[in-house]
C-alpha positions in Angstrom: 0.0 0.0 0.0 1.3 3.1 -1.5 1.7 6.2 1.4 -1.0 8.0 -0.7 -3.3 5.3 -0.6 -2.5 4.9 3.6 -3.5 8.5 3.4 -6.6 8.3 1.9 -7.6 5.6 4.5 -7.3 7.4 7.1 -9.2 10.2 5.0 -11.9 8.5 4.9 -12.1 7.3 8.5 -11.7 10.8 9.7 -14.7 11.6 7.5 -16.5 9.5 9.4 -16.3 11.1 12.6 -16.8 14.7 10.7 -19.9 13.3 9.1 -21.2 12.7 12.8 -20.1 15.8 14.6 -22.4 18.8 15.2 -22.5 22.4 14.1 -21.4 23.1 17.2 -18.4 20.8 17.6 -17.1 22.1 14.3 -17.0 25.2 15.3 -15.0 24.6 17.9 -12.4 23.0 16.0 -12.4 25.9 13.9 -11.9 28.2 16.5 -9.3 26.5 18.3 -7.6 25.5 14.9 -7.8 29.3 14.3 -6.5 30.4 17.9 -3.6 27.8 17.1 -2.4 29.4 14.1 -2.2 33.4 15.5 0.1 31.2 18.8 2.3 29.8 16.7 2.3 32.6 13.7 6.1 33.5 14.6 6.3 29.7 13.4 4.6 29.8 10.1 6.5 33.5 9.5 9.7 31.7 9.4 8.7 28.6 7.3 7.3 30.7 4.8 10.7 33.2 5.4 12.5 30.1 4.0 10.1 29.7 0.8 10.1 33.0 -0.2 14.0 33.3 0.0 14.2 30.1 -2.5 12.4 31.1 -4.7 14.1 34.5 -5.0 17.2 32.3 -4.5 15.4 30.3 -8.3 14.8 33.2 -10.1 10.9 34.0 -9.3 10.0 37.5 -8.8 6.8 39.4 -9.1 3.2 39.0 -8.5 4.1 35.1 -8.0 6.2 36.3 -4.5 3.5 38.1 -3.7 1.1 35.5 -3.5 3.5 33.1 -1.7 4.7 35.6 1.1 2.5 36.2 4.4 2.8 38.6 6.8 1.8 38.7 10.1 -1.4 40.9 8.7 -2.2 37.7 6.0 -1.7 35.0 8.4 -4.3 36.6 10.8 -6.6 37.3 8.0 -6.7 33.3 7.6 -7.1 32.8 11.2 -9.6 35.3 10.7 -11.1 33.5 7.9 -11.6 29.7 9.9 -13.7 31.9 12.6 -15.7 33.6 9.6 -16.7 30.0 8.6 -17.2 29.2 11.4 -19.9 31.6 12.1 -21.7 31.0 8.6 -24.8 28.4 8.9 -24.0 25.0 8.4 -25.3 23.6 5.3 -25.0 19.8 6.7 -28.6 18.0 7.4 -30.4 21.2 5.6 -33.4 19.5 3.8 -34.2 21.0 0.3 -37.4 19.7 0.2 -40.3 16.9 1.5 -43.3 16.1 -0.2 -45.6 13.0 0.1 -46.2 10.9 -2.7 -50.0 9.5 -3.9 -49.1 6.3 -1.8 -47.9 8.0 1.1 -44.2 7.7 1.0 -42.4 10.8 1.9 -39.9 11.7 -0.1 -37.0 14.8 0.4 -33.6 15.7 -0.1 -31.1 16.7 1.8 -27.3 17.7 2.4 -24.7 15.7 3.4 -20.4 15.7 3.4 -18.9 15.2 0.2 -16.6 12.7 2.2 -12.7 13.3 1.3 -12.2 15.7 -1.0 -8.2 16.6 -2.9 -7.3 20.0 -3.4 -3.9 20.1 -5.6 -2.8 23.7 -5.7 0.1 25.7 -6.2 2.2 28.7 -4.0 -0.5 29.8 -2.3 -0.3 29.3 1.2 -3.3 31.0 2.4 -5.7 28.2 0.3 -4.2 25.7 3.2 -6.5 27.4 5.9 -9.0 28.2 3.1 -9.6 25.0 2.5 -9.2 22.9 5.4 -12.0 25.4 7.4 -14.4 25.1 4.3 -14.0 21.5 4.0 -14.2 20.9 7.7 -17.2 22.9 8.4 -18.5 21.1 5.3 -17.8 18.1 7.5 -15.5 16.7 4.8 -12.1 15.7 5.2 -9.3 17.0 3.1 -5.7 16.2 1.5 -4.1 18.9 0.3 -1.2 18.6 -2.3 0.4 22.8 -2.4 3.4 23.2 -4.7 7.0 22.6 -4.0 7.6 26.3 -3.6 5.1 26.9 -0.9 6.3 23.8 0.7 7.6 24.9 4.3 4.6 27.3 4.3 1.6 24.2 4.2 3.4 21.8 5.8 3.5 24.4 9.1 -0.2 25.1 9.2 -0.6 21.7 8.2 0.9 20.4 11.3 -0.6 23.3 13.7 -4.4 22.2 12.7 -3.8 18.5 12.8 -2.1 19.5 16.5 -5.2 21.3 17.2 -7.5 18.7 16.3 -5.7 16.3 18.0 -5.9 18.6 21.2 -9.5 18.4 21.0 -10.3 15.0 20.9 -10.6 15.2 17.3 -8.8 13.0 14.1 -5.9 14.8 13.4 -6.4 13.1 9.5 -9.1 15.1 9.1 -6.6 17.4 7.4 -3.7 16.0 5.7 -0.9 17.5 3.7 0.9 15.1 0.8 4.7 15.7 1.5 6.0 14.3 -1.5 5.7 17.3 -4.3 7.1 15.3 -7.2 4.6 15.4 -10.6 4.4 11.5 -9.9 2.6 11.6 -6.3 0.3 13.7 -7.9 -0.7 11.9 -10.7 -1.3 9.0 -8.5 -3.6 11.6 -5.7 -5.4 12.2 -9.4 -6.3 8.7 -9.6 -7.3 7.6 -5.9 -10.6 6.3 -6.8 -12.7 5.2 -4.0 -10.6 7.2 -1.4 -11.4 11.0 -2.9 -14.3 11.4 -3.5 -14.2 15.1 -5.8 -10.3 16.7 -6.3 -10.2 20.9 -7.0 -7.4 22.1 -8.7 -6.1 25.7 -8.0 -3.5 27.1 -9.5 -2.5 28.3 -13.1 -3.7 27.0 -16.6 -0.9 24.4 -16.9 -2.1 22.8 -13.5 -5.8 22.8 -14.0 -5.6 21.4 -17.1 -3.0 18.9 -16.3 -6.0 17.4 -13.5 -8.9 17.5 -15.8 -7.2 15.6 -18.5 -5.4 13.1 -16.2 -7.5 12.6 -13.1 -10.1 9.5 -12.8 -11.4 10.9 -9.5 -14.3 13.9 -10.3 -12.9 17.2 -10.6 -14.5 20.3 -10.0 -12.3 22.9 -12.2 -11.3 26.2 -10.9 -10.6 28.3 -14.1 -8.3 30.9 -15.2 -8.9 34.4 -15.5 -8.8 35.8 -18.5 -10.9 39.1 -16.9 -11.8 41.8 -19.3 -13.3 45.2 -18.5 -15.6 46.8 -21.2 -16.1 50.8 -21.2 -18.9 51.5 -23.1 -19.6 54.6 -25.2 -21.9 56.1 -22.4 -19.5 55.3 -19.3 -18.5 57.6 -16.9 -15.0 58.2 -17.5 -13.4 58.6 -14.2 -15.5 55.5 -12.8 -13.9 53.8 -15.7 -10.5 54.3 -14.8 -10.9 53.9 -11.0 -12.5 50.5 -12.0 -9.6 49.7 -14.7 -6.8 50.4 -12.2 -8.4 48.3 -9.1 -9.0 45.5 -11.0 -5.8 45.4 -12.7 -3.8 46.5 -9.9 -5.1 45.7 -6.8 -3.7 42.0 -6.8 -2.1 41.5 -10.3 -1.2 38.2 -9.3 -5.3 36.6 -8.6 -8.0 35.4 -10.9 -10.6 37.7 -11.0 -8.1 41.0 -12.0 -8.5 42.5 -15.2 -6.3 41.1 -17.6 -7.7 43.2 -21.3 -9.3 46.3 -22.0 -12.1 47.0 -24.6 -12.7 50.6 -25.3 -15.4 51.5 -27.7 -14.5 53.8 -30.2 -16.5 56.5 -30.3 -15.1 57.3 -26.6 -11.6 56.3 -27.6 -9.8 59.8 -28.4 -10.9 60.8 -24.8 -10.5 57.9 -22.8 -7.2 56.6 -23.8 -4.9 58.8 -23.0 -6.8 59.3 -19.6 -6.4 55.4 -18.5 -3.1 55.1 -20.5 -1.4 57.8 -18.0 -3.3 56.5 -15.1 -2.0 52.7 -15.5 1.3 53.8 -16.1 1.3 55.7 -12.8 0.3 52.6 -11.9 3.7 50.6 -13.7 1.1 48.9 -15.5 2.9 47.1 -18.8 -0.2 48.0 -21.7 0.0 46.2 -24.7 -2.2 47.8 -27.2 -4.1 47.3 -30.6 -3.0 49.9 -33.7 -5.3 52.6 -31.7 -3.7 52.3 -28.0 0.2 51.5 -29.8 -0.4 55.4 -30.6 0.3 56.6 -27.2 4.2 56.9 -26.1 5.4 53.8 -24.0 2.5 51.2 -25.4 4.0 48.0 -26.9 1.8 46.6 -29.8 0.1 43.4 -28.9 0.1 39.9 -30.8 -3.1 38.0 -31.0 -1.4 35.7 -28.1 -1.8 38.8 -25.9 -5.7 38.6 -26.0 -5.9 35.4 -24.5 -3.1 35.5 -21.8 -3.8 35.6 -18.1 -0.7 37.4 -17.2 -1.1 37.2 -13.4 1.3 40.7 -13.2 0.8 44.1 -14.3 0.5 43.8 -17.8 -2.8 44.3 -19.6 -4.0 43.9 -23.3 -6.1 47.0 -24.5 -7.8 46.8 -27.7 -10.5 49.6 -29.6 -13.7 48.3 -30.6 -16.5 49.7 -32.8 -19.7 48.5 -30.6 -20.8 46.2 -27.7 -21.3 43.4 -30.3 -17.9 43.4 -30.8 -16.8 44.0 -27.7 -19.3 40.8 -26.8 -17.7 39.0 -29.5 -14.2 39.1 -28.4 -14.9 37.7 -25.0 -16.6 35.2 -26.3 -13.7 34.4 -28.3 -11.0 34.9 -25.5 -12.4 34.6 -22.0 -11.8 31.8 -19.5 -15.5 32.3 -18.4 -14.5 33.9 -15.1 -15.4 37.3 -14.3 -16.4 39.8 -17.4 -17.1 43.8 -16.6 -19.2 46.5 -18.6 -19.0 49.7 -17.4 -21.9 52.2 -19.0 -24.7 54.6 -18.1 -27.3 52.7 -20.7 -29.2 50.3 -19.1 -30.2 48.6 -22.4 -26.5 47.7 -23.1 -25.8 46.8 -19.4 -28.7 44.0 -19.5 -27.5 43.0 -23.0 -23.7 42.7 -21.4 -25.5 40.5 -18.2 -27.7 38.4 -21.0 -24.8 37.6 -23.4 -21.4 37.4 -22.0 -21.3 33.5 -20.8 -19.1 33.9 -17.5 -19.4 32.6 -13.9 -19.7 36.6 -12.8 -20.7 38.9 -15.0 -20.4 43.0 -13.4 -21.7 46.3 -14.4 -20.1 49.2 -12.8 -17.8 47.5 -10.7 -14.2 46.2 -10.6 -13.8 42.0 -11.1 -12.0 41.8 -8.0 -15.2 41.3 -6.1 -15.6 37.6 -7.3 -14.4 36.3 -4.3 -16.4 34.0 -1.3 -15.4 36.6 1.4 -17.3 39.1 -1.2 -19.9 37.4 -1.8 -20.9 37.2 1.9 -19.9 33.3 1.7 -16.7 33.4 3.9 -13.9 31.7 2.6 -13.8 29.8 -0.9 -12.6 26.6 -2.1 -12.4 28.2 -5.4 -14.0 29.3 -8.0 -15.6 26.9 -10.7 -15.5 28.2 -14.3 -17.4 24.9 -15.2 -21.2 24.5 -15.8 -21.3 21.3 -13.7 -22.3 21.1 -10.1 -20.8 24.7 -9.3 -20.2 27.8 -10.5 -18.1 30.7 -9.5 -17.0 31.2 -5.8 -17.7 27.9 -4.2 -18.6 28.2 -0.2 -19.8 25.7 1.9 -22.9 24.4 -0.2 -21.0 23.8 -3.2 -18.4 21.4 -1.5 -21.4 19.2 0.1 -23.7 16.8 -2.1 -27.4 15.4 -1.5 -29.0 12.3 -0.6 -32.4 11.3 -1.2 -34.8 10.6 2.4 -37.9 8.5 2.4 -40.4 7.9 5.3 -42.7 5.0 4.9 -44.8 2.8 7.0 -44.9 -0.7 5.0 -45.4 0.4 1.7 -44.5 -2.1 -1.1 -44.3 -2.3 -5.0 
């Protein structure tokens, strides 16, 4: 029996005893799990000290460090996080509906743990905590599988939840941390059938795709963003460029920041100087059409620009004569993530919300928000560019699944 496989095991055991535990008794384990990561934060500072100086040490720079690094801020904001779950309803033993039948069977549905469920993500440390509160609260256990780079990092709060756990009287397995980072281990974790019961990449494009097209276990896929923001002929100017800058600067690094820029035309000659200047305050990179390559310091951009999630401050900007070709191009070159028009006409915003096929679609507002904490859903799992199951941020409810209850009293067929 492979380690992974010993692993899953005792996944699935510890499921068991989440499956049984009240609302209450999970939030406990939240909140001490929580308490136990702001004690021992000095601890996880200085693992993730020694991540971030490797991979300066290999050569990685930008808004790739950024995402790895905490801070003492960050690492409370994840503490911060476990108790937010822990104060959202528990979607566990919810029934969605009951109804009695013509021969007096009652029939209804209701919510129940996923079981174990396999994230596989890359150098984000913070989606440790994200994930292990969501899944736990979601009485699920987890196995988590971060990148080599954030290594130190997970394996830290790894160990201070399963030590929390433990402390409690609870399986420490309910959370679980795959130490071996290799590409191997992780093909295998994509094909534990009958020990995960649904694996969610996070991570970049290379990543996701790599699970979807290898893994035998379910996947829930969290996509890309490709994120574009619209400005329509009728926009207000200056909201325009306050939403342009936030959601391209903000956090380069995340999925929901803007990644292109449609303009439409007939606001062009005004507009593009005034966001040019503002995103290069900004040391914003813009890589233009024959329209925006006008402007001094704009590099002309190749058709590979239009579909590149750069995760940094670059951003694609491109003219276009009309909504419909605005429409058109995200069709063309969105990850179906987060989309954004920004206008004053209410026709073309509902045309915008009808059209553009993305899991959040905005008008007049940056696509930064598409995010659980936003949404008022605590912290996320992800969020699911699929069709399937879930879509967009996925909370609690999207992490559970259903079983069917029936009440008889002797019925037969």
């Amino acid at each position: 029996m492979s380690r992974l496989t010993e692993m899953g095991q005792a996944a699935k055991e510890a499921a068991v005893v989440l499956a049984r535990l009240s609302s209450n008794e999970k939030n406990n384990a939240l909140k001490a799990s929580a308490d136990a990561l702001e004690k021992n934060i000095n601890e996880v500072l200085e693992a993730n000290k020694k991540d971030v100086e490797a991979a300066v040490a290999n050569g990685i720079k930008g808004a790739f460090i950024d995402r790895l690094t905490l801070t003492e801020k960050r690492v409370k904001e994840m503490a911060d996080g476990l108790r937010s779950v822990a104060a959202l309803d528990d979607p566990i033993g919810e029934v969605l509906y009951m109804k009695t039948l013509d021969n007096g069977l009652k029939i209804g549905q209701k919510r129940v743990p996923m079981g174990v469920i396999g994230i596989i993500f890359e150098a984000r440390p913070n989606v440790t905590a994200d994930a292990f509160g969501l899944c736990l609260k979601a009485g699920s256990a987890t196995i988590l599988r971060g990148g080599k780079e954030a290594f130190n990092s997970n394996t830290t709060i790894v160990n201070i939840f399963r030590n929390a756990l433990e402390h409690i009287g609870l399986p420490k397995d309910c959370v679980q941390m795959v130490e071996d980072t290799s590409r191997e281990t992780a093909t295998e974790m994509m094909r534990l059938n009958g020990y995960i019961d649904v694996l969610i990449p996070r991570g970049g494009a290379g990543l996701i795709q790599s699970v979807v097209q290898n893994s035998t276990v379910p996947v829930i896929e969290t996509g890309t963003g490709n994120c574009h923001t619209y400005v329509d002929k009728s926009a207000d100017l200056d909201m325009a460029v306050r939403i342009v800058i936030n959601a391209k600067t903000q956090r380069p690094g995340v999925c929901n920041a803007c990644e292109s820029l449609l303009v439409h035309e007939d606001i062009a000659e005004t507009f593009i100087p005034m966001v040019v200047k503002a995103l290069k305050n900004n040391d914003v990179e813009i890589r233009g059409d024959k329209r925006f390559s006008e402007e001094d310091g704009v590099k002309h951009a190749s058709e590979e620009d239009w579909g590149t999630e750069y995760n940094d401050l670059i951003i694609s900007a491109k003219v276009v004569k009309n909504i419909d070709e605005a429409i058109e191009h995200i069709r063309k070159y969105s990850t179906g993530h987060s989309e954004c028009i920004v206008t004053e006409n209410y026709t073309n915003a509902q045309k915008f919300l009808d059209e553009v096929d993305a899991a959040a679609v905005y008008v007049n507002a940056s696509t930064r928000f598409t995010d659980g904490g936003q949404f008022g859903f605590g912290a996320e799992i992800g969020i699911s560019t699929q069709k399937l199951h879930a879509r967009g941020p996925m909370g609690l409810k999207e992490i559970t699944t259903t079983k069917y209850i029936i009440y008889g009293n002797g019925q037969i067929r």
